[in-house]
C-alpha positions as CSV (number, residue, x, y, z in Angstrom):
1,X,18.3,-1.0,13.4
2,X,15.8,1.2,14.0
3,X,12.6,1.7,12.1
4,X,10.0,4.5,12.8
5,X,6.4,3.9,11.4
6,X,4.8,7.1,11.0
7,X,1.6,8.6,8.7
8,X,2.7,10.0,5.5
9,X,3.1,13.7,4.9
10,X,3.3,15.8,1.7
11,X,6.9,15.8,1.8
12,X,6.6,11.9,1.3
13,X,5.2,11.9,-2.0
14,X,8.6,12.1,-3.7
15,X,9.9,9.4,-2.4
16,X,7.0,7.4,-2.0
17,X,6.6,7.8,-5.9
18,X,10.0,6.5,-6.6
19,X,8.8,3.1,-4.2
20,X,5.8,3.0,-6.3
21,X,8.4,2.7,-9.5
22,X,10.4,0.3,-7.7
23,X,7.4,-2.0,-7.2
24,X,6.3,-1.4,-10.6
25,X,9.5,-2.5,-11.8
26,X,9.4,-5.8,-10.0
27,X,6.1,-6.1,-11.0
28,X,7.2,-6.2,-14.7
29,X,5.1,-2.9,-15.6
30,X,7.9,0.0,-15.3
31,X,5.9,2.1,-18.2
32,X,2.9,1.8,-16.1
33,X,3.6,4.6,-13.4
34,X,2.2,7.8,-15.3
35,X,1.0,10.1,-12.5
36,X,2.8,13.0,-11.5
37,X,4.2,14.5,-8.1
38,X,2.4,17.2,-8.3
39,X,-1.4,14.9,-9.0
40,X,-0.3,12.1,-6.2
41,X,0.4,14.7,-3.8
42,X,-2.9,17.0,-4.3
43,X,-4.8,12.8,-3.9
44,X,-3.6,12.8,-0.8
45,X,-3.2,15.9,0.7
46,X,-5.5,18.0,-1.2
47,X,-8.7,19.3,0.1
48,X,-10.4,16.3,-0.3
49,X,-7.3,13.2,0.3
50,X,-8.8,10.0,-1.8
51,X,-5.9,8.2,0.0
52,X,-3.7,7.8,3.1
53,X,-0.2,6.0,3.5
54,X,2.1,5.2,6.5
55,X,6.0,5.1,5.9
56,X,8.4,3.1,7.6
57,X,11.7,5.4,8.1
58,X,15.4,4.6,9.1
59,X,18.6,7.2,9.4
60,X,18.6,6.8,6.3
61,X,14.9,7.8,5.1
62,X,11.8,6.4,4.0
63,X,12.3,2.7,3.3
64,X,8.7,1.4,2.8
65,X,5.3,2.7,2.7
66,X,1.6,1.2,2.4
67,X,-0.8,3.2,0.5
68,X,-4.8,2.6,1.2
69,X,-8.0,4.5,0.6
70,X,-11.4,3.9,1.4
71,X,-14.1,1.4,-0.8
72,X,-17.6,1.1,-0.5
73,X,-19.3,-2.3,-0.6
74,X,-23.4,-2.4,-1.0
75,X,-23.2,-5.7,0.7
76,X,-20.6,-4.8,3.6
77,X,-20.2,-1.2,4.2
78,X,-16.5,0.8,4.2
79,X,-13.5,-1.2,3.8
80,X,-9.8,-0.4,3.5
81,X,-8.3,-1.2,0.3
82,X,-4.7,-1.5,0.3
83,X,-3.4,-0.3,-2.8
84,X,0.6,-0.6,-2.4
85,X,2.9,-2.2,0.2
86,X,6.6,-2.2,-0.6
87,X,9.5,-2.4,1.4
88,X,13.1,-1.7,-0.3
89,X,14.8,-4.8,-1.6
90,X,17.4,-4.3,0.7
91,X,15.4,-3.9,3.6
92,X,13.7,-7.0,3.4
93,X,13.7,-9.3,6.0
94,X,13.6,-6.9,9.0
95,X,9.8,-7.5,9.4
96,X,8.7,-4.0,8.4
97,X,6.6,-5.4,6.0
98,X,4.7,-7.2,9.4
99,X,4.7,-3.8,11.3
100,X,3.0,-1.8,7.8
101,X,0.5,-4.0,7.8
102,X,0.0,-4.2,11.8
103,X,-0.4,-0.8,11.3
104,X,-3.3,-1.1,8.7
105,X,-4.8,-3.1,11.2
106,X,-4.7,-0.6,14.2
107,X,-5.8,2.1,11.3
108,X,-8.4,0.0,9.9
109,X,-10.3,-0.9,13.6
110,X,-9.8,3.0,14.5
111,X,-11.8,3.9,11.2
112,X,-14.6,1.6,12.6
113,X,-13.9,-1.0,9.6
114,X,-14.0,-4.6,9.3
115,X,-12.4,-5.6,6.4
116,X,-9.3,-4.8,4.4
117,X,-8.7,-6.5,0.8
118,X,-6.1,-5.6,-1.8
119,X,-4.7,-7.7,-4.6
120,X,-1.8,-9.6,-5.4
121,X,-0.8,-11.3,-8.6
122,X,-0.5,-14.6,-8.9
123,X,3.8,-15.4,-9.3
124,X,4.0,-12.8,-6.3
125,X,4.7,-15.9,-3.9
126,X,6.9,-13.9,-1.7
127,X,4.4,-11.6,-0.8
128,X,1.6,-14.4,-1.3
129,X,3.4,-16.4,1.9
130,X,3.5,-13.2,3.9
131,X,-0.7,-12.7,3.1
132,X,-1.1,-15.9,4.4
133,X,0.3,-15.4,7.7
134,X,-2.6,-13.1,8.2
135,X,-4.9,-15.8,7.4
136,X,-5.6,-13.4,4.0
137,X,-8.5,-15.4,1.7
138,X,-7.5,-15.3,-1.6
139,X,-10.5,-15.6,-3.9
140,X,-9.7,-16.6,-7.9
141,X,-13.7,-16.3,-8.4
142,X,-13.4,-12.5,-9.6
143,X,-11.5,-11.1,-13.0
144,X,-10.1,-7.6,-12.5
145,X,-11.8,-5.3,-15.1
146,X,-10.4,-1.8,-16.0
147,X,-11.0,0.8,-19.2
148,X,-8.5,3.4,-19.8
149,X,-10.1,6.4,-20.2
């Protein structure tokens, strides 16, 4: 099987909306998806892009996508923050989860940056093995804090 890794375009957005869904649904928060096509693709390929994605591609089409942007730390500098990683359900197993985030890695060292961080929740021990062949530190220290607005 062959699977082309390439940098998101527009044209992704789409589909890499209805991967955002699936991972919501696994993720037990299917009502929590709210923004439109038409807002995710003017975030990334607007005028001023908050975020960038690569896709993982078969005959078929997209089949898995990582989604990052770029955070600020006072005490580190620039980081990538991996918002999203999702490969298919039925493409699991293939390693394109490995070459996604080998990717990141080549991405992240080209942008001059040394760190990337992201979350994961805690019954997510799938991909929870998969961070910690990346040596990943997972820190329980800090409480994620949001306000809807």
């Amino acid at each position: 099987m062959e699977i082309n890794i390439r940098r998101a375009v527009a044209a992704d957005c789409k589909r890499i909306l209805e991967l955002v869904q699936e991972l919501a649904d696994y993720e037990k928060a299917p009502q929590e998806v709210t923004v439109t096509v038409e807002h995710f693709r003017e975030s990334g390929f607007g005028p001023n892009p908050v975020w960038w994605a690569f896709v993982a591609e078969n005959e078929t089409g997209i089949v898995a996508f990582a989604l990052y942007y770029i955070r600020f730390s006072t005490w580190k500098g620039q980081a990538m923050y991996l918002e999203d990683i999702l490969v298919t359900e039925d493409m699991r197993g293939h390693k394109i989860g490995a070459r996604l985030f080998d990717r990141l890695f080549e991405e992240a060292k080209e942008r001059g940056l040394k760190r990337i961080c992201w979350q994961v929740l805690d019954w997510n021990e799938p991909a929870i093995n998969f961070y910690k062949k990346y040596q990943a530190q997972f820190d329980g220290a800090w409480i994620n804090c949001s306000v809807d607005i």
